[in-house]
C-alpha positions as CSV (number, residue, x, y, z in Angstrom):
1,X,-196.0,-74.4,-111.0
2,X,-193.3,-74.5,-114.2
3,X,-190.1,-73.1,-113.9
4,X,-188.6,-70.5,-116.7
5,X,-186.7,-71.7,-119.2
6,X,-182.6,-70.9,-118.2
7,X,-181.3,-68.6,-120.4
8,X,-177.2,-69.5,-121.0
9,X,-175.7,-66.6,-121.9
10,X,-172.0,-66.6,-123.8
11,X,-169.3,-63.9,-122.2
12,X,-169.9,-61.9,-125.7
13,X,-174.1,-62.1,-125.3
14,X,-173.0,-60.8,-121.8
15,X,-171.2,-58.5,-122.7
16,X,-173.4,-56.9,-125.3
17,X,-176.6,-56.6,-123.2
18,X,-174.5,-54.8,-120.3
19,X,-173.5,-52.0,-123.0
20,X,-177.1,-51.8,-123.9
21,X,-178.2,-51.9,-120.5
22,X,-175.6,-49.1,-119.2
23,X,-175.9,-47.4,-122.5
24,X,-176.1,-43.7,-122.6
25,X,-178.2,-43.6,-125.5
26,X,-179.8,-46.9,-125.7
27,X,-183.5,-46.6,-126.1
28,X,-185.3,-47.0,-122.5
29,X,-187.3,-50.4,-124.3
30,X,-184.0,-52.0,-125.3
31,X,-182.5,-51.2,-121.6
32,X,-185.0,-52.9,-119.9
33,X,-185.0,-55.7,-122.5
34,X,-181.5,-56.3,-121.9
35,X,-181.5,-56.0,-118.0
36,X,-184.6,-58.3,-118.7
37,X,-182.1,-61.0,-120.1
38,X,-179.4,-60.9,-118.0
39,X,-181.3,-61.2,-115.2
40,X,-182.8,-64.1,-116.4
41,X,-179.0,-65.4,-117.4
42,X,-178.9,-64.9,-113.7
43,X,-181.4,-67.4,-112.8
44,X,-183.7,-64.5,-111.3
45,X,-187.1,-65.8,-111.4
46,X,-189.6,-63.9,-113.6
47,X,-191.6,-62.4,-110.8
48,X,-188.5,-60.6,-109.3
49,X,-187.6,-59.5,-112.4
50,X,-190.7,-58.1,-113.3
51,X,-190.4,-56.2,-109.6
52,X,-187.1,-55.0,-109.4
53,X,-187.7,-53.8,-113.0
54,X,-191.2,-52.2,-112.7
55,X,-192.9,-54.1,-115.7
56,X,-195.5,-56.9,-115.9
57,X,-194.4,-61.0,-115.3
58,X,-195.6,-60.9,-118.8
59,X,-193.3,-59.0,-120.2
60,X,-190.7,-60.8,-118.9
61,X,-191.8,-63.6,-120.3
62,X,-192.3,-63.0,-123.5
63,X,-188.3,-61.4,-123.4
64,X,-187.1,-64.5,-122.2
65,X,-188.9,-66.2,-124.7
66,X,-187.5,-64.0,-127.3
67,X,-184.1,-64.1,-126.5
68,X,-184.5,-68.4,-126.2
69,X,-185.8,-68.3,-129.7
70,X,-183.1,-66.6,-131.2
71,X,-180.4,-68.2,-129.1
72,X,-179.8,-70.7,-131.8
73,X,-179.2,-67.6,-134.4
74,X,-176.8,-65.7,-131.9
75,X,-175.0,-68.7,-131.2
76,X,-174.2,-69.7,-134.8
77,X,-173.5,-66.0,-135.8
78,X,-170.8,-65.8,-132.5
79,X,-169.6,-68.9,-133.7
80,X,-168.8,-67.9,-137.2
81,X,-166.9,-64.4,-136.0
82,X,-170.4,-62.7,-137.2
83,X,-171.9,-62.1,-133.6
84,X,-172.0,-57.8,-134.2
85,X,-173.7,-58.4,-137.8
86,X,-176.0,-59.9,-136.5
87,X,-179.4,-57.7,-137.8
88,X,-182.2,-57.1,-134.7
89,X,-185.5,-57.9,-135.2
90,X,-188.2,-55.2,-134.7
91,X,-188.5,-57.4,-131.1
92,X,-184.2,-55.7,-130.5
93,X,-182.9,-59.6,-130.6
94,X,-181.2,-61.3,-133.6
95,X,-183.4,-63.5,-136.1
């Protein structure tokens, strides 16, 4: 059995997905993307994620996956004082 990649996620990435996941108006898909991401920034593994969030193991793999290939973006753009222009991808991540 392989283990899920760890997602590292800065206090700004953090920060961001909790006001999407606790958001109001945030899109029902983009709340359970971003709980989907932090719990995975939480070490959960993808099975109890999937549970506690009602959706398929698959689908929280391919979110992690996501979120791992545009970590490399996010980071850069944080870096460079850009992190909230960063533009989302039709998948609600940055690339």
């Amino acid at each position: 059995m392989w283990a899920a990649e760890i997602i590292l996620l800065t206090d700004a990435q953090r920060n961001i997905l909790n006001r999407m996941a606790d958001g109001t108006h945030t899109p029902l898909h983009f709340k359970t993307r971003s709980k989907t991401v932090l719990m995975a920034g939480g070490k959960a593994r993808n099975f109890v994620i999937a549970e506690k969030l009602s959706i398929s193991v698959r689908a929280v793999e391919k979110w992690r996956g996501r979120f791992l290939d545009a970590a490399g973006l996010l980071a850069a753009a944080e870096a460079a004082g850009q992190y909230y222009k960063v533009k989302k991808n039709r998948h609600g991540f940055g690339g």
